[in-house]
N, C-alpha and C positions, 0 to 999 in steps of 0.2 A: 099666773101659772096655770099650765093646763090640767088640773086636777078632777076637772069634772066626772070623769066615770068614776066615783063614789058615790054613793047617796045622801051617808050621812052629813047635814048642815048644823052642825053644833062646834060651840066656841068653845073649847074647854080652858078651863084654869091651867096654866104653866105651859101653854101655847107660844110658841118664840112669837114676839111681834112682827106683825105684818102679813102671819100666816094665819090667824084664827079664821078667819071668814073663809078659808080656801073649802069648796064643797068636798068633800069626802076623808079630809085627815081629821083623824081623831085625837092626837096630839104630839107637840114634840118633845122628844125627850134629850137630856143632854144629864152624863154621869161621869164622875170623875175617875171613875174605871176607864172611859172613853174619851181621853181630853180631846178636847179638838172636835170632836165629830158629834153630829144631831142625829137620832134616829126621827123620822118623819112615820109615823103609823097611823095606817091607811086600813079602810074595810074594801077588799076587794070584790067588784062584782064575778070576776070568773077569774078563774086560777088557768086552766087551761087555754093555748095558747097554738093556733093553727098557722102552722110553715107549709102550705103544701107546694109544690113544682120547685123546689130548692136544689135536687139532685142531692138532699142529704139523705141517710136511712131510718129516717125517722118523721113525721110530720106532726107530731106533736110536741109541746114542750110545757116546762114550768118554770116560772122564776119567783121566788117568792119574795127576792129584793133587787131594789132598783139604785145605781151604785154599790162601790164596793171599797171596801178600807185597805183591801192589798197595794192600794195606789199605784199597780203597775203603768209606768208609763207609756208603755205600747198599746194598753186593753183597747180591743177595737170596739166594747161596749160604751164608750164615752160617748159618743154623739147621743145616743138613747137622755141622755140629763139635758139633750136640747128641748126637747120634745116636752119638758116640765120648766120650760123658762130656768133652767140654773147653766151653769156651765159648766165645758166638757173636760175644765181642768181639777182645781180645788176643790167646789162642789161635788164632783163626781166621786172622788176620796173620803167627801167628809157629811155631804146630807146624803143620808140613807134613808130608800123609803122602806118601809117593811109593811109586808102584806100581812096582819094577824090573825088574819081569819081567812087564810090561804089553804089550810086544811079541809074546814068547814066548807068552803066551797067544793075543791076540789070535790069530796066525798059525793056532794050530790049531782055533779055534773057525770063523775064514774057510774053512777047510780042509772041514769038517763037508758033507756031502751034502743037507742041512739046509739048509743056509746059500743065503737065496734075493739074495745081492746088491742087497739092499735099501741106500739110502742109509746113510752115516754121519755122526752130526755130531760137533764137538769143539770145546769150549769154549761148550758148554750150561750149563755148573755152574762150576766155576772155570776158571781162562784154561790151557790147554796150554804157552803162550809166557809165563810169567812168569819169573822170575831163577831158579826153581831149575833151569827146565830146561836153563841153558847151563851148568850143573854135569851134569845127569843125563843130556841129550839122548834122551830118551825118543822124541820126537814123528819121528826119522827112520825109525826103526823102524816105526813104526805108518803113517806115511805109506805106505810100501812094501809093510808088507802088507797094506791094504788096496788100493792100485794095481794087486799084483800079482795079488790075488783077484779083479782084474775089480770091485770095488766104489764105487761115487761118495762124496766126499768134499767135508765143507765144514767151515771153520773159521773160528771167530769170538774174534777176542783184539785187546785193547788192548796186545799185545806186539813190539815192535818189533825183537825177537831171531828171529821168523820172516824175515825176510829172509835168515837163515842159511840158508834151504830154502827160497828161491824157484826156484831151480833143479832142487830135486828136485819139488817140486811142477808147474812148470811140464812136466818129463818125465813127471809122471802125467798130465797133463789133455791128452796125445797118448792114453793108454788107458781114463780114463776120466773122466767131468765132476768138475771138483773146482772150488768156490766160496773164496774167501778175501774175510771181511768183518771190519771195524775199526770198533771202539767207539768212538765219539769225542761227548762229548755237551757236555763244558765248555771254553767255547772263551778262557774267563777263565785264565791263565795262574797267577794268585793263589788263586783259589778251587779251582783244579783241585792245588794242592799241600798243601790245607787236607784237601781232601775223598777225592783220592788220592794220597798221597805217594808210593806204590811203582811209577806209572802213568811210562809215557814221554812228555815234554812233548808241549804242543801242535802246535808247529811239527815237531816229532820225528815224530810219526805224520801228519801231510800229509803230510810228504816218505815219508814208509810207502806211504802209499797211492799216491801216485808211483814207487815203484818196484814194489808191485807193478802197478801199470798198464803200466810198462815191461817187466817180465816176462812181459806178455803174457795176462794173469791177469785175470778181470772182480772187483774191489772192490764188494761194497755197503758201506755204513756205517749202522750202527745210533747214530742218537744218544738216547742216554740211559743216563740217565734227567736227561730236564728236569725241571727242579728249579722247583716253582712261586713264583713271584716273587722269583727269584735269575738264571734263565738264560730263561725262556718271555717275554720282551718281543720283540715283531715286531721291533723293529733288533736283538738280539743272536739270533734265530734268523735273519733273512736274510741280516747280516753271518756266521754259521755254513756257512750253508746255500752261500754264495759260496764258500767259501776252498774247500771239498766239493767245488763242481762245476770249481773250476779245477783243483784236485790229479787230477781227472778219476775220481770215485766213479761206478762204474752202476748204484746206486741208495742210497736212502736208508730208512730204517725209522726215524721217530721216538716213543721210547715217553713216556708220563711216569713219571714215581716212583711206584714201589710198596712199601707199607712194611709187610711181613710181620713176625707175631711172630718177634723173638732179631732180626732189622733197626730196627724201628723205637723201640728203646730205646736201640740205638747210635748210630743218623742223631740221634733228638731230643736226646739230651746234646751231641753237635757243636750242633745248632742253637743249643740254650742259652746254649752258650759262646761260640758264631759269629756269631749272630744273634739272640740273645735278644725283639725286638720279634717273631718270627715266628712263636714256639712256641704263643701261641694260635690264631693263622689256620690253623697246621699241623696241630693238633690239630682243628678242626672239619675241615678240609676231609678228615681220615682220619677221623673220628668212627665211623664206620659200615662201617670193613674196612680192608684193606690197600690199596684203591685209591683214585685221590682220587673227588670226589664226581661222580657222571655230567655234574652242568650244568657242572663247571670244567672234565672231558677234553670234552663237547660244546664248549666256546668253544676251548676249544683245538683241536680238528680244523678249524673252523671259519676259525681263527689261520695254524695252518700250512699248511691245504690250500693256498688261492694262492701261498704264499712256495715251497713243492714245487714245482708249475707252472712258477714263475717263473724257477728254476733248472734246470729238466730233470728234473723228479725227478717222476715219476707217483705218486700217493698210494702204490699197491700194488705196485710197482717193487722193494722188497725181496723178495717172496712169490711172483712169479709163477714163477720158474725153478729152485726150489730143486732139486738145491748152486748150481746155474753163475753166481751174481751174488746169493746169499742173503744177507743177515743173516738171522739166525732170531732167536724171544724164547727166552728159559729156558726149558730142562726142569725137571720138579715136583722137589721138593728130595728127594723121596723112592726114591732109586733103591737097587740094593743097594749093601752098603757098601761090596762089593771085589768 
């Protein structure tokens, strides 16, 4: 495994076999809180994480875990667990790396004279707010020191354990802009426990986006990824796009599915099993890359633009103000490892 940007070489006791000697992990853990999944914790040499020439609004980012337990099938974060010798399906669900001293770093690299307070984003790659963090609590730490660096702040997760820090957040965005935006793309309650089982129900994150509206916080919502010919019919994205404007979202980003190599062999085995009539439509309309084919997203912008309108929702209402009401899309899968 490629673990080497760690330092520390120490074997610790209750190390899963075969991993003690890896340079930099400090050990793994496995709880029965957590069946199924390993926490892998690692000393990180740098927390921050440079995207620049991406066309995103942002060029910087954090992650302060690698893998994700939402197990969505579509994450197009999964190739990233190639990069550590595991793989892009089951592994990526269930060995989790966790950076613990992600804070720690961060603070001294904001610290740096260097450091030009350029935005921050989090949960670009995998989500900040999924289940291990209400074990690890990483994300208060970072919250603060970037608030406290004078730095802007936006995060984007389908985790409904950020509500633990609406509070703290909302005392940052007195010193500096801080955005908080929520994934919500499957508004099928059935299909959404198929496709993400480790995800907080549907009704569960409206009422998310409710409170943070109450908190005083601008919400975008990024939906997707639309799923073609599962969730993109005009009645299931306006009936979507309704529940959104009344939980009171300030804006909306909708993307379609994109199926990157070490992604699109995990989504098309679901399909198979899921869906089997669709595997060939799915296959031409990806024939030629990872994105669907230009005349399906042309009818589709086409589809949603009014249904947007109609709701309150400006086409480009995610993008104009990033952090202060962003969804953002992903960053490249390709950052450093730690």
């Amino acid at each position: 495994m490629r673990w080497a940007g760690q330092q520390l070489d120490v074997e610790t006791p209750g190390t899963l076999p075969g991993l003690g000697s890896i340079a930099g992990l400090v050990r793994s853990v496995t709880t029965p809180e957590f069946q199924g999944i390993t926490f892998h914790e690692v000393l990180a040499r740098s927390a921050l994480n440079s995207v620049p020439g991406t066309a995103l609004p942002f060029n910087w980012t954090v992650n302060p875990y690698r893998g994700c337990t939402h197990a969505c099938r579509y994450c197009f974060a999964r190739p990233t667990h190639k990069y550590l010798e595991l793989d892009t399906g089951q592994d990526f669900d269930r060995q989790i790396v966790v950076k613990t001293n992600v804070a720690e770093v961060l603070r001294r690299e904001l610290a740096r004279p260097s450091w030009n307070r350029e935005p921050v984003a989090l949960g670009t790659n995998t989500d900040p707010y999924q289940r291990a963090e209400g074990r690890y609590r990483l994300m208060p730490g970072i919250i603060k020191a970037l608030a406290s660096s004078g730095t802007p702040l936006s995060i984007l997760t389908k985790g409904t354990l950020l509500r633990r820090d609406l509070g703290l957040l909302s005392a940052a965005s007195a010193d500096v802009p801080v955005g908080v935006a929520v994934s919500l793309a499957l508004g099928d309650e059935v299909l959404r426990r198929r496709l993400e089982p480790g995800v907080p129900s549907v009704r569960g994150r409206l009422d998310f986006i409710r409170a943070i509206r109450d908190a005083g916080l601008p919400c975008g919502v990024m939906v997707a990824p639309v799923l073609p010919w599962l969730t993109d019919s005009t009645e299931q994205l306006d009936h979507l796009l309704g529940q959104l404007a009344e939980a009171g979202a300030t804006g909306v980003t909708p993307l379609v599915l994109h199926l990157r190599p070490g992604v699109k062999e995990w989504f098309m085995q679901w399909l198979a099993h899921d869906h089997p009539a669709l595997v060939s439509r799915y296959e031409s309309l990806y024939a030629h890359g990872s994105y669907a084919s230009p005349s399906y997203r042309r009818a589709f912008d086409q589809k949603v633009r009014p249904l947007l309108a109609n709701h309150g929702f400006a086409r480009t209402s995610g993008h104009r103000s990033h952090p202060t009401n962003a969804p953002h899309p992903p960053e490249p899968t390709q950052e450093p490892l730690f």
